[in-house]
N, C-alpha and C positions, 0 to 999 in steps of 0.2 A: 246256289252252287254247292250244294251239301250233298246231290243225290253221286252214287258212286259211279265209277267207269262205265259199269254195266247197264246202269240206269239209263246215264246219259246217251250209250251207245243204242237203247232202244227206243229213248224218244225221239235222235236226230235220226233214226230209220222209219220212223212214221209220218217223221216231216218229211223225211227225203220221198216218201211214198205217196202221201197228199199232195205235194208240190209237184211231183211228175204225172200225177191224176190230172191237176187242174190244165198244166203244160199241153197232155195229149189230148185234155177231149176240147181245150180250145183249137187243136190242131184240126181233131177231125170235125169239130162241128162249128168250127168260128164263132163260137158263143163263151163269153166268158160267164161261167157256170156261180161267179160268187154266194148266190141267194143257198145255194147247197151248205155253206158253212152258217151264213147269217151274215153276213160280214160285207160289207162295200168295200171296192177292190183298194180303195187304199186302206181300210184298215188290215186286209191281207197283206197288201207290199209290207206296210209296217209291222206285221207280226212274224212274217217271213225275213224281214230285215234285222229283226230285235233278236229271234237267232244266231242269226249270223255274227251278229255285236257281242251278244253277252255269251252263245254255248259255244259256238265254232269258234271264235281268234282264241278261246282259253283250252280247248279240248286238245289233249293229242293221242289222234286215234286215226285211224287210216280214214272212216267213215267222213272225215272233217271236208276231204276235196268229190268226196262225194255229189256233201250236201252242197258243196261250193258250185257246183258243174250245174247242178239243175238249178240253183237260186241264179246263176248269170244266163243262165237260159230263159228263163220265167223272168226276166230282167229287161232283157232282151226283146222277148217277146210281144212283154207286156207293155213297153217303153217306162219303166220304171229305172232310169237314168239316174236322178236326181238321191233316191231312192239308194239304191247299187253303192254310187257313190259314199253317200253315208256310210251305211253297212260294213263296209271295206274299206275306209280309210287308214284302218290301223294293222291292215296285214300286205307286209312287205311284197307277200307273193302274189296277191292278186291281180287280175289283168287290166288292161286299160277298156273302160265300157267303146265296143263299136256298135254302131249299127251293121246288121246283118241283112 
């Protein structure tokens, strides 16, 4: 938690930009693409979640419901329910997980 606004403001824009990467080309190719990171998809839900927990509920920056919109979308998506849940337990604003 050391790094500054600006910091933080360019590493949750590169998640937000990986994370609507994986979103879309599962979209267009109904492949979930994990092997490109190295990573089995739950250790993504979980490194994508561990954001949510530890940068986003403590950031305040507009970028925060950004990264919020495509994390509940790749949540959604992915059926990462369980997952979501965690993540967002401690922000008031968050929405109720549906299926879509």
């Amino acid at each position: 938690d050391n790094l500054s606004s600006k910091a933080k403001t360019i590493f949750v824009a590169n998640q937000i930009h990986n994370l609507f990467s994986l979103v879309e080309d599962y979209k267009n190719t109904k492949a979930k693409l994990w092997e490109i990171f190295g990573a089995s998809e739950e250790l993504m839900a979980l490194y994508y979640a561990d954001i949510m927990e530890k940068v986003i509920a403590s950031f305040h920056n507009s970028i925060v419901t950004d990264y919020y919109d495509i994390f509940l979308e790749a949540c959604r998506l992915f059926g990462w329910r369980i997952t979501y849940e965690e993540a967002v337990k401690s922000l008031v604003w968050a929405k109720e997980f549906k299926e879509e």
